[in-house]
C-alpha positions as semicolon CSV with decimal commas, in nm:
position;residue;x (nm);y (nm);z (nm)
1;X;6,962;14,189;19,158
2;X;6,857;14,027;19,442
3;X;6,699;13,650;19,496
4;X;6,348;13,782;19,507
5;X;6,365;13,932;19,166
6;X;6,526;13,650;19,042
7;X;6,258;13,379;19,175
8;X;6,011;13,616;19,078
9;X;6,132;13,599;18,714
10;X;6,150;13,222;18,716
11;X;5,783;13,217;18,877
12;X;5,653;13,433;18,547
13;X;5,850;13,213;18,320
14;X;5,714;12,872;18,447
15;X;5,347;13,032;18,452
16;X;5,374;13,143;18,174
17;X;5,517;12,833;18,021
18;X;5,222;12,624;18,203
19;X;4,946;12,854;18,034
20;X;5,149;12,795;17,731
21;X;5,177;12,427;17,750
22;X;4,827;12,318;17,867
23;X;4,578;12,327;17,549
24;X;4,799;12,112;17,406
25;X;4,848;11,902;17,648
26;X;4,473;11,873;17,764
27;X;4,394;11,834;17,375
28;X;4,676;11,529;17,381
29;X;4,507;11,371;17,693
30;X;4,159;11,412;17,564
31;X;4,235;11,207;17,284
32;X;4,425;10,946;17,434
33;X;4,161;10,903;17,712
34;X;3,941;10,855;17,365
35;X;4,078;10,580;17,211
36;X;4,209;10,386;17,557
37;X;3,852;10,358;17,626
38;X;3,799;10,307;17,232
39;X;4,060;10,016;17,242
40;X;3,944;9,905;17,571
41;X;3,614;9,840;17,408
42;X;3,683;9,700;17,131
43;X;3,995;9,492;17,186
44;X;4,195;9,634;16,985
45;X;4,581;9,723;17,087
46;X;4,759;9,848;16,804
47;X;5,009;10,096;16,831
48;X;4,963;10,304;16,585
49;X;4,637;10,383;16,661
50;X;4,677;10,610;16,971
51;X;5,044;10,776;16,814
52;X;4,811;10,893;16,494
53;X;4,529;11,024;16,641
54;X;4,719;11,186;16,867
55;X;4,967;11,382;16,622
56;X;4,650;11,486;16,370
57;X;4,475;11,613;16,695
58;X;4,802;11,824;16,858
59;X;4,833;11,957;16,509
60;X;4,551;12,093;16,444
61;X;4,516;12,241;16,788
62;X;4,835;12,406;16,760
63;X;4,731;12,556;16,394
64;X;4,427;12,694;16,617
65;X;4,583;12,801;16,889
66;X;4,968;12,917;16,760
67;X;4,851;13,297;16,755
68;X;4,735;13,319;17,117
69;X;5,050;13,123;17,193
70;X;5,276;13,340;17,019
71;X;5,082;13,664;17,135
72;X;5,126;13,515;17,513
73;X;5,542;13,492;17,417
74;X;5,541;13,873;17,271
75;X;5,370;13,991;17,597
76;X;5,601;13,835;17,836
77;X;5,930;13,885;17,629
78;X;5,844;14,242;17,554
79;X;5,772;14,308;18,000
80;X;6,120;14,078;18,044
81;X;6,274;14,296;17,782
82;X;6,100;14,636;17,919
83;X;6,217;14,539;18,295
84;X;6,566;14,526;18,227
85;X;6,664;14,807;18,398
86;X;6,500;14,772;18,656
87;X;6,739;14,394;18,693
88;X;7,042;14,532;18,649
89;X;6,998;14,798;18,972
């Protein structure tokens, strides 16, 4: 197993990791770009307000989203697992 192999596993398993990772995260920063400018405008600075929002909003777009993330996880486990003798040469 050389160091190409290896790096080129690592490379798959951060992409696929980022394309993972980002609806969440894009959904998270949507809505806490929402209510800065919300509290911005209004004045008000609670707490709460952006940690609730938030949670109700990364919920629901992981109920959405968990099949395509869990179908992306199958695919790459499943070429990982399929590849494996092709590593240990």
């Amino acid at each position: 197993m050389g160091y190409d192999l290896i790096v080129q596993i690592f490379r798959e398993l951060i992409r696929t990791a980022l394309i993972i990772m980002a609806p969440v995260l894009l959904t998270s920063l949507a809505v806490g770009l929402f209510i800065s400018i919300f509290q911005a405008a209004t004045q008000i600075h609670e707490m709460t307000l952006v940690f609730v929002p938030k949670i109700l909003a990364i919920s629901a777009c992981l109920l959405v989203i968990a099949p395509w993330m869990l179908n992306i996880i199958i695919k790459y486990t499943t070429t990982l697992f399929a590849n494996i003798p092709m590593y240990v040469k």
